[in-house]
C-alpha positions as CSV (number, residue, x, y, z in Angstrom):
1,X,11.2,-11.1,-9.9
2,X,9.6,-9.5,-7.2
3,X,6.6,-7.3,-7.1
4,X,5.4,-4.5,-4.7
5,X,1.9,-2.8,-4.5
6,X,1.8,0.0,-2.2
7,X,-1.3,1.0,-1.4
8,X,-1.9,4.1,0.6
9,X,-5.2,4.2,3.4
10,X,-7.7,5.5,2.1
11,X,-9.4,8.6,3.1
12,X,-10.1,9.3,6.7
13,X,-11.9,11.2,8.7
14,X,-11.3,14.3,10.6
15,X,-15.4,14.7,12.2
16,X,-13.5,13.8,15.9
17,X,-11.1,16.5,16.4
18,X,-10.6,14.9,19.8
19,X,-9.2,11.8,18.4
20,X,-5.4,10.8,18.2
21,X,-3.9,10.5,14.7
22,X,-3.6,6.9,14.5
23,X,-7.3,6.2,15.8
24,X,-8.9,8.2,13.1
25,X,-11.2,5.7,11.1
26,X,-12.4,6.0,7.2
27,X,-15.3,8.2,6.3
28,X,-17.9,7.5,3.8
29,X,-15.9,8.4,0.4
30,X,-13.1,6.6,2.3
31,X,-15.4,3.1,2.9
32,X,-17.0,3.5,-0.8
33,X,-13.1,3.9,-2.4
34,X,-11.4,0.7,-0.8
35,X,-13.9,-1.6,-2.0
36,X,-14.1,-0.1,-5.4
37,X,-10.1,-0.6,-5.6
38,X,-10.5,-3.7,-4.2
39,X,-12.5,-4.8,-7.4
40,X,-10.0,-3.0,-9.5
41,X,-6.8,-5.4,-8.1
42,X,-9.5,-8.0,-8.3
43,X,-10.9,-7.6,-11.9
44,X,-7.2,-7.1,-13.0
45,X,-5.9,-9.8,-11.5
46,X,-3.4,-8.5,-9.7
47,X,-2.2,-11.2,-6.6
48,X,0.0,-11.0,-3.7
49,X,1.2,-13.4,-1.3
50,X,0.8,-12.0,1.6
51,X,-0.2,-8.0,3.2
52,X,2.4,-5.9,5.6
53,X,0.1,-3.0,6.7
54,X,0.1,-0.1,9.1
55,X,-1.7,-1.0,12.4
56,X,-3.7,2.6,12.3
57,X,-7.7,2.4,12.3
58,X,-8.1,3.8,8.9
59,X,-5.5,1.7,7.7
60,X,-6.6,-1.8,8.8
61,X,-10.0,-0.4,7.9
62,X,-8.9,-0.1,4.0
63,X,-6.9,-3.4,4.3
64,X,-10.5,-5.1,5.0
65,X,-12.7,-3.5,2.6
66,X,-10.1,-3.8,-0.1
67,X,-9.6,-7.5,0.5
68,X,-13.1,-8.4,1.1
69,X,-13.5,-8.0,-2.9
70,X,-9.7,-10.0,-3.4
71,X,-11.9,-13.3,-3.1
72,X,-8.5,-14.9,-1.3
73,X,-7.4,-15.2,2.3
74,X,-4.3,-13.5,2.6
75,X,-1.9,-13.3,5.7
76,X,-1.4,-10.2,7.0
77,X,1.3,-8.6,9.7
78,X,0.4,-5.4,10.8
79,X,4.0,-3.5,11.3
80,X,4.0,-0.7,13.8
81,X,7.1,1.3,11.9
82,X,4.4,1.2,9.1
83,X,3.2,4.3,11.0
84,X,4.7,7.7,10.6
85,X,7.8,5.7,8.5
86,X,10.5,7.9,6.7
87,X,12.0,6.4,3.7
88,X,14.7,4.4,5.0
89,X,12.3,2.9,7.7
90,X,10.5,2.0,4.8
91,X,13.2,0.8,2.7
92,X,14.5,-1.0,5.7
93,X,10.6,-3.0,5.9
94,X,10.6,-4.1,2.5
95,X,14.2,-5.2,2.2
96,X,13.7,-7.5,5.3
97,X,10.6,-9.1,3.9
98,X,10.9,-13.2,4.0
99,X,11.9,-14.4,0.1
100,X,9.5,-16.7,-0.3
101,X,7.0,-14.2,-0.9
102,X,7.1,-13.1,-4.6
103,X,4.4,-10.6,-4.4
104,X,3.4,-8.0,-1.2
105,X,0.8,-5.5,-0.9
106,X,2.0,-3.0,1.6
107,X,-0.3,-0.7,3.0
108,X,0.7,2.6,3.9
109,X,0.9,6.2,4.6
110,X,2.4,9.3,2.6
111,X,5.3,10.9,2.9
112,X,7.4,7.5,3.1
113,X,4.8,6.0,0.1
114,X,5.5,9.5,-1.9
115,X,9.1,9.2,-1.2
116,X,9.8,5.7,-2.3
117,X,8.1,5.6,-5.5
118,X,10.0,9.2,-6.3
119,X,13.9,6.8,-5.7
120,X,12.9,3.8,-7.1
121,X,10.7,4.6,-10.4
122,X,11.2,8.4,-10.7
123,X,7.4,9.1,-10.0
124,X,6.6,12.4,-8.4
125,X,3.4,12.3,-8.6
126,X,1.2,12.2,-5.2
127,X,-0.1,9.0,-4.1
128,X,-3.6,9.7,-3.3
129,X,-5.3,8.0,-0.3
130,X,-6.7,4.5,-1.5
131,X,-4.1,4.9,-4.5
132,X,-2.1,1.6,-5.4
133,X,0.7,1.8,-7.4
134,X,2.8,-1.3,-9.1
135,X,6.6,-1.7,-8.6
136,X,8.3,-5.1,-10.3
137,X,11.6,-5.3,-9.5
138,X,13.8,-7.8,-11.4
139,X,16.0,-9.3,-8.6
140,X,15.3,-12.4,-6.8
141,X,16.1,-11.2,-3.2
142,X,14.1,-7.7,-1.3
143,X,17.3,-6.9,0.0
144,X,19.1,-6.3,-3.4
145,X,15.9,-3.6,-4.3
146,X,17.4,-0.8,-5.8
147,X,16.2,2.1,-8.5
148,X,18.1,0.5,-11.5
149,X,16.4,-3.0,-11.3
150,X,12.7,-1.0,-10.5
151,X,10.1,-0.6,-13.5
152,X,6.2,0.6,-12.8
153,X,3.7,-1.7,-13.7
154,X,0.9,0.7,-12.9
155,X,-0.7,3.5,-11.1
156,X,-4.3,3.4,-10.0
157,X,-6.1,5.8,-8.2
158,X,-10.0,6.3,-7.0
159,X,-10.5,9.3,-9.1
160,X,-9.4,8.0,-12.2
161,X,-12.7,6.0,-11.8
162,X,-15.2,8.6,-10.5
């Protein structure tokens, strides 16, 4: 079994029209959200092995304030094809993840975290930023991930909690 949490940034700020995309950092609903979801994963229990994440400021910003609350030292490996990603550049990420690791959080940004959970567990539903959703997939290899072996364990979102 493996297991996937994909966890999109959460929400960033637009004050600095000036600045470029992938500089923009979190604003202040964006730096209360991560740590609240990082208490969520926490008080639920829900583990990784290690974190693949987008190198953007606003995403290595939620990565921080999300496992600050985690109590655990995870590795992480910021990917640069993380950023601005289409589906099978995201497919192609997870499938080449190492198999020792049993359990990933991936952190990310929509379209390519929309589009994956729409092929793999038939969820059209919009991930909202600092939303985490739960994929188990029962294969013992990333490379053999495919929509019939994909079940949702969960879908967790800021708002819910608000």
């Amino acid at each position: 079994m493996k297991k996937l949490y994909l966890i999109r940034h959460a929400k960033s700020s637009w004050e600095d029209i000036t600045l470029d995309d992938f500089e923009r950092p979190l604003n202040k609903r964006g730096e209360k959200d991560a740590p609240m979801m990082g208490k969520l994963l926490n008080k639920k229990n829900i583990t990784a092995d290690i974190i693949i994440s987008s190198p953007s400021k606003r995403t290595k910003q939620t990565v921080k304030l999300i496992t600050q609350q985690l109590q655990s030292t995870l590795k992480i490996i910021y990917n640069d094809n993380l950023y601005e990603t289409t589906l099978d550049g995201l497919e192609k990420i997870i499938k080449n993840i190492d198999n020792r690791y049993e359990s990933v959080y991936l952190f990310g940004h929509n379209p390519s975290l929309n589009s994956f959970v729409e092929k793999y567990i038939n969820m059209d539903e919009n991930i909202p930023t600092c939303g985490v959703v739960g994929i188990e997939f029962d294969c013992d290899s990333w490379k053999k991930l495919e929509p019939k072996v994909a079940t949702k364990l969960f879908f967790e979102y800021p708002k819910l909690y608000r």
